[in-house]
N, C-alpha and C positions, 0 to 999 in steps of 0.2 A: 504842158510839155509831155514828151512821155511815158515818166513814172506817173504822172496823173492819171495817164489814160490808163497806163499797165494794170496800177492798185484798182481799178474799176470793175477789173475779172476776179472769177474765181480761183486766179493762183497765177506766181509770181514764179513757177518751177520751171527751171533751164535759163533760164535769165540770167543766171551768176555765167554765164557764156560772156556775155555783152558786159558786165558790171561786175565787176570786183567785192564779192563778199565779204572779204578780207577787211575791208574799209568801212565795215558798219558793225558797233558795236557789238547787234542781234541780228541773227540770219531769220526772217520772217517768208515762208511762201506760201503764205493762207493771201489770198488777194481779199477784196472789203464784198464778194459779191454783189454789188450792186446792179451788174448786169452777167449773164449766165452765158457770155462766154469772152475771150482771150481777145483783146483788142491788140492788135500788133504793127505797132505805130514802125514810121521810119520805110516801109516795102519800097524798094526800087528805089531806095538811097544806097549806091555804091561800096561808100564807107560800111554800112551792117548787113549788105543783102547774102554772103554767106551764112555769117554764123544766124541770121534771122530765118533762114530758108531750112537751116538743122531743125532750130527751137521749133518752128514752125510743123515741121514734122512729129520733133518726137512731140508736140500737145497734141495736134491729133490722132498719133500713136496710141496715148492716152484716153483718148474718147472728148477732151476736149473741144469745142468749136473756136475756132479761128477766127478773126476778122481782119484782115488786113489793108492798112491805109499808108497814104505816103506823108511827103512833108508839107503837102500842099492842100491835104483832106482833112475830114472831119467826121466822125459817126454822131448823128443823133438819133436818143432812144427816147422815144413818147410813147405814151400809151402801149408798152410790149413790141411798138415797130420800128425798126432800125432803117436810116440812112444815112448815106455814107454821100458826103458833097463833099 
């Protein structure tokens, strides 16, 4: 799902847009690095494609890398090469 995909980058900042911080104990936006940049599930789903197109900005604002996929996509990362089916 994807907070899976989300916790996959390195950080989880602007996302309390889409998610209600409020509802979680601890507010955490260190994402697990596991890949080195912002995997951003949901694109060109209606219901999030505003507040996803803000988030989306201010991470690259940040010097962040974006990757964005829909509901019907997938990234995969082997060997340091990313695609996206």
């Amino acid at each position: 799902e994807s907070a899976g995909a989300l916790i996959m980058g390195p950080t989880l900042k602007y996302l309390d847009s889409v998610d209600d911080p409020n509802q979680a104990p601890e507010v955490i936006y260190d994402g697990l690095e596991f890949v080195n940049f912002v995997p951003l599930p949901h694109w060109g789903n209606e219901r999030f494609q505003e507040p996803l197109g803000l988030i989306k900005r201010n991470l690259e604002s940040d010097g962040y890398e974006v990757i964005t996929f829909s509901d019907t996509q997938t990234i995969v990362v082997k060997d340091g090469e990313r695609e996206l089916f």
